[in-house]
One Martini backbone bead per residue (centre of mass of N, CA, C, O) as a GRO file, in nm:
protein
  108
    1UNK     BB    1  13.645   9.248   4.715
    2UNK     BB    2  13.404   9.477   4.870
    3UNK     BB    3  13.448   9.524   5.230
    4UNK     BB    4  13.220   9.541   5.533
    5UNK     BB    5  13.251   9.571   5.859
    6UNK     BB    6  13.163   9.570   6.143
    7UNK     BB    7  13.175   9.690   6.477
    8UNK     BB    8  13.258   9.408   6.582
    9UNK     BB    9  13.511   9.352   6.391
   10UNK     BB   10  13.800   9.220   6.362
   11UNK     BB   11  14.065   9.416   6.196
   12UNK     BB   12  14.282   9.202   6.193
   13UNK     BB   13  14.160   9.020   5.943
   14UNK     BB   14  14.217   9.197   5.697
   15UNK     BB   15  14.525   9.009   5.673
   16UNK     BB   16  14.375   8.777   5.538
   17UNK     BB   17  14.235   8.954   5.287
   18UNK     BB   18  14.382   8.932   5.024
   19UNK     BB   19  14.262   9.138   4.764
   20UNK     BB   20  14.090   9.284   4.931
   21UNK     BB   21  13.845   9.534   5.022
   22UNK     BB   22  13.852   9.716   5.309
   23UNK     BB   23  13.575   9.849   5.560
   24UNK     BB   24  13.487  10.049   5.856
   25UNK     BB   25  13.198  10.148   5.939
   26UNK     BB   26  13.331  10.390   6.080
   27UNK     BB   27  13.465  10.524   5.830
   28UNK     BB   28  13.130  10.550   5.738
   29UNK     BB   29  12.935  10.642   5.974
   30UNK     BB   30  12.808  10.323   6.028
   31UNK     BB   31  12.825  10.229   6.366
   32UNK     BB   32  12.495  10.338   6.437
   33UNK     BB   33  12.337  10.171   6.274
   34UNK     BB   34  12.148   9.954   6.169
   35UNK     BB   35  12.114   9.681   5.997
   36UNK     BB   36  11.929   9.727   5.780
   37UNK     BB   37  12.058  10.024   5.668
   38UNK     BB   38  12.345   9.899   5.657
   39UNK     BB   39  12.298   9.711   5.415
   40UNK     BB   40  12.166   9.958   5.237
   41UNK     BB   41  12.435  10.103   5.214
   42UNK     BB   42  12.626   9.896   5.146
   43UNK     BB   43  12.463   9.829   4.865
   44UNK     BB   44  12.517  10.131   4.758
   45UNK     BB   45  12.800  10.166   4.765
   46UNK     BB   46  12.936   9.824   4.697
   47UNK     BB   47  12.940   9.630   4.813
   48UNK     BB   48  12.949   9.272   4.887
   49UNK     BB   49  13.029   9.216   5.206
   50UNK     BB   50  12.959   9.121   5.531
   51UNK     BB   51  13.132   9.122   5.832
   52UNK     BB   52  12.993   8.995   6.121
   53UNK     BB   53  12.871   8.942   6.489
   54UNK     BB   54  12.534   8.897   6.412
   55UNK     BB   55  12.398   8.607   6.458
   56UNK     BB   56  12.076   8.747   6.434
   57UNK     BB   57  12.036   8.846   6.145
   58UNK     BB   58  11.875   8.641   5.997
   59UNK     BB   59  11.644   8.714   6.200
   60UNK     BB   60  11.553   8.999   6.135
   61UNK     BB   61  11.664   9.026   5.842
   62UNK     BB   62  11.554   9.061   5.528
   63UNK     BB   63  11.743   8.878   5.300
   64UNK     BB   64  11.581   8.854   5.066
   65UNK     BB   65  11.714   9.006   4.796
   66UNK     BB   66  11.999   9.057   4.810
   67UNK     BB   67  12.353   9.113   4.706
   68UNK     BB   68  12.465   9.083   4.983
   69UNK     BB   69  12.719   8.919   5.151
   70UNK     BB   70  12.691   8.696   5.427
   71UNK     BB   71  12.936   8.686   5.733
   72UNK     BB   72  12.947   8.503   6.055
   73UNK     BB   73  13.063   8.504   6.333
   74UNK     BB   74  13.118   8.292   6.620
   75UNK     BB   75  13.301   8.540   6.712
   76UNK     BB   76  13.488   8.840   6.877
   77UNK     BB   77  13.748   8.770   6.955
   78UNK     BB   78  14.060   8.794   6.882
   79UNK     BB   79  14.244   8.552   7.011
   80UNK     BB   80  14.075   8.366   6.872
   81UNK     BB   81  14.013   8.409   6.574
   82UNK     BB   82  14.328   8.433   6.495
   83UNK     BB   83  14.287   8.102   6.505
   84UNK     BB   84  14.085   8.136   6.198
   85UNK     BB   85  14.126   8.285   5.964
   86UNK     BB   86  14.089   8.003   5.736
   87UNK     BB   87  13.794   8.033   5.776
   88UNK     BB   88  13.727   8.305   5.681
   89UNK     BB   89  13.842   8.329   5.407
   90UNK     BB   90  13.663   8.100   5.302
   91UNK     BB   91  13.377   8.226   5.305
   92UNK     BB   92  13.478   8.443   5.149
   93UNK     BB   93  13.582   8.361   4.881
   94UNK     BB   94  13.294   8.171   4.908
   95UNK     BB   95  13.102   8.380   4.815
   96UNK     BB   96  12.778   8.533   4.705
   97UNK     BB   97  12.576   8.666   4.632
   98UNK     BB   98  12.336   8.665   4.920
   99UNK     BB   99  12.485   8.497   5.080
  100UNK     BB  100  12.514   8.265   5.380
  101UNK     BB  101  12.771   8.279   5.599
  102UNK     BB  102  12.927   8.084   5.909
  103UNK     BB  103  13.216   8.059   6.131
  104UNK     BB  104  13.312   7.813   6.356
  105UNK     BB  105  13.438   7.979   6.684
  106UNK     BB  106  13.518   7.895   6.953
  107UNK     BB  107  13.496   7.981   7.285
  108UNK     BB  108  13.842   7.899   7.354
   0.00000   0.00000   0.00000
């Protein structure tokens, strides 16, 4: 799965998800768009999953008809995430084209 973080996504992560082709919006200077451009790009690009720390993008953006799979993160802080990464692994593996999945990260 070719997997693209946002902005505010811990790098971190993606040791957790072998197998997959991870890339950091900053590394295609799309750390500064828009969230619906962001979608926009990453689906053209051929992404498949959006990995985000956006809680509120199902409510802003329209996600019907999508192609690219949305998961969310629940906490975006690495030291709480780092333990949680088998949850994270786990939403991602189980995504499918256009799902929405939030991986419930404790805030402490």
């Amino acid at each position: 799965m070719v997997i693209l973080f946002d902005h505010g996504t811990p790098s971190g992560i993606a040791g957790a998800l072998s197998g997959h082709d991870v890339t950091e919006a900053r590394e295609r200077g799309w750390d500064t768009i828009s969230n619906g451009e962001l979608l926009t790009a990453a689906e053209a690009a051929g992404f498949d999953l959006l990995l985000t720390t956006d809680k509120r993008i199902r409510f802003q953006q329209n996600l019907t008809g999508r192609k690219i799979a949305i998961v969310v993160l629940g906490n975006s802080r690495w030291p709480v995430v780092r333990l949680y990464l088998d949850r994270v692994a786990l939403a991602v593996n189980e995504a499918t084209p256009g799902s929405y999945a939030v991986v419930h990260i404790p805030s402490k």
